[in-house]
C-alpha positions in Angstrom: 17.6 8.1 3.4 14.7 7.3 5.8 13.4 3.7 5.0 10.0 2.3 5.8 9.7 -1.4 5.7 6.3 -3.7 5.9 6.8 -7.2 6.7 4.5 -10.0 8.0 2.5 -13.2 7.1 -0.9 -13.8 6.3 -3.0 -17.8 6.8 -6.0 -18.6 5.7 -8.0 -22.3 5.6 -8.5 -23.6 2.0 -11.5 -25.6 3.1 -12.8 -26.5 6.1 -10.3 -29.1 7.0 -7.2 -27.9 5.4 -4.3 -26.7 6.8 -3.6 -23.1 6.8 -1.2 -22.3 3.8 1.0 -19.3 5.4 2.8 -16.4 2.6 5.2 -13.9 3.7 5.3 -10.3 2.5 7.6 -7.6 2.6 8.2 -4.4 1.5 10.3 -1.3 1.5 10.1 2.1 0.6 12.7 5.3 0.9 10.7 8.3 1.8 11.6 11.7 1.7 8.2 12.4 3.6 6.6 11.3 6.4 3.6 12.7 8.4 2.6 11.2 11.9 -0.6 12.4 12.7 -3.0 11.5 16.1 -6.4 12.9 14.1 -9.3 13.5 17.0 -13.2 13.9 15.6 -15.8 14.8 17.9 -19.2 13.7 17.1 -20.4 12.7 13.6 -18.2 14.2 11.2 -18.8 13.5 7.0 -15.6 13.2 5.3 -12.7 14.2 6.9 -9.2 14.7 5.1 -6.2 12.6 6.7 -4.1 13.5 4.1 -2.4 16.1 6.2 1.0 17.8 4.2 1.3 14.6 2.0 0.0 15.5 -1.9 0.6 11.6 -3.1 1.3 9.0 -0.6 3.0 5.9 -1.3 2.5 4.3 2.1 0.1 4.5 4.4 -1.2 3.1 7.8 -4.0 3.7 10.0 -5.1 2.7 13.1 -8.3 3.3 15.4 -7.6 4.1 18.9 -11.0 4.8 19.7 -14.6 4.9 17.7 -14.9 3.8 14.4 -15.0 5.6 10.9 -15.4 4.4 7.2 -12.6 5.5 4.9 -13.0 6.8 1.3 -9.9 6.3 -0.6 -9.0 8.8 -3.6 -12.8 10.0 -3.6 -14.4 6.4 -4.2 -17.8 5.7 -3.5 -16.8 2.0 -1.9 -16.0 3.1 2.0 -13.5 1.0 4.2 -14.7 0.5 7.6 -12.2 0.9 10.7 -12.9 0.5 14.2 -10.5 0.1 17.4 -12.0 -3.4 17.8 -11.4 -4.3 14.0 -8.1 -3.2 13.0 -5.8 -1.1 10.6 -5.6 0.0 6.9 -2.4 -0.4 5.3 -1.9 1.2 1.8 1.6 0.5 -0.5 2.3 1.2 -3.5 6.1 2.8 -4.6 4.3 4.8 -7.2 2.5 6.6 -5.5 -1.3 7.0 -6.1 -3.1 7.7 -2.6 -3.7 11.0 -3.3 -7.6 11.6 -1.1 -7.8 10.1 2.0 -11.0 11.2 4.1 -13.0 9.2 6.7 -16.3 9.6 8.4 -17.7 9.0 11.8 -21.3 8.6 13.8 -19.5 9.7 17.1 -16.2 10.7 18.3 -13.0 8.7 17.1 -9.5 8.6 17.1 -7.5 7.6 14.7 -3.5 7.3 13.8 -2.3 8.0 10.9 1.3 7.4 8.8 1.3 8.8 5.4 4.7 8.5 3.4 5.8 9.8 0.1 
């Protein structure tokens, strides 16, 4: 079986002064699913699904690769802004639970997206 794995290190300052602390994560997931998706929006478009085949992801990453958007996970009325100068979105949970994924953009974007049940 197909195995997606998520692994990396975060640091952040206490205080001013401080010394970093650093924590590794990891993560892994067998799918049975998987959707790789290159979604293109021209001009301002209101809530666009990125959900593609995938009923209930358990993983997810997106990236801008041009533009911006803001995402609206599983219909919430809190958006997520993404841009390709401000990074990625990264969604894991092996229950599953990302079942509405939609984003919405001022101009045209790009974005890729990962989806994996």
């Amino acid at each position: 079986m197909p195995t997606l794995t998520i692994a990396g290190s975060i640091s952040f300052p206490l205080a001013a002064e401080a010394t970093p602390p650093s924590r590794s994560y990891t993560a892994s997931l067998i799918y049975s699913e998987k959707s790789d998706d290159e979604v293109k929006i021209v001009g301002a478009q209101a809530d666009v699904d990125l959900m593609g085949n995938i009923a209930d992801a358990k993983a997810c990453y997106i990236e801008a690769i041009a533009g911006d958007g803001e995402l609206k996970v599983n219909g919430a009325a809190v958006t997520i802004p993404i841009s390709v100068d401000s990074g990625f979105f990264i969604w894991f949970n092996p229950n599953g639970g990302l079942t509405a994924l939609t984003v919405t953009t001022t101009a045209n974007a790009t974005f890729r997206v990962y989806l994996f049940s």
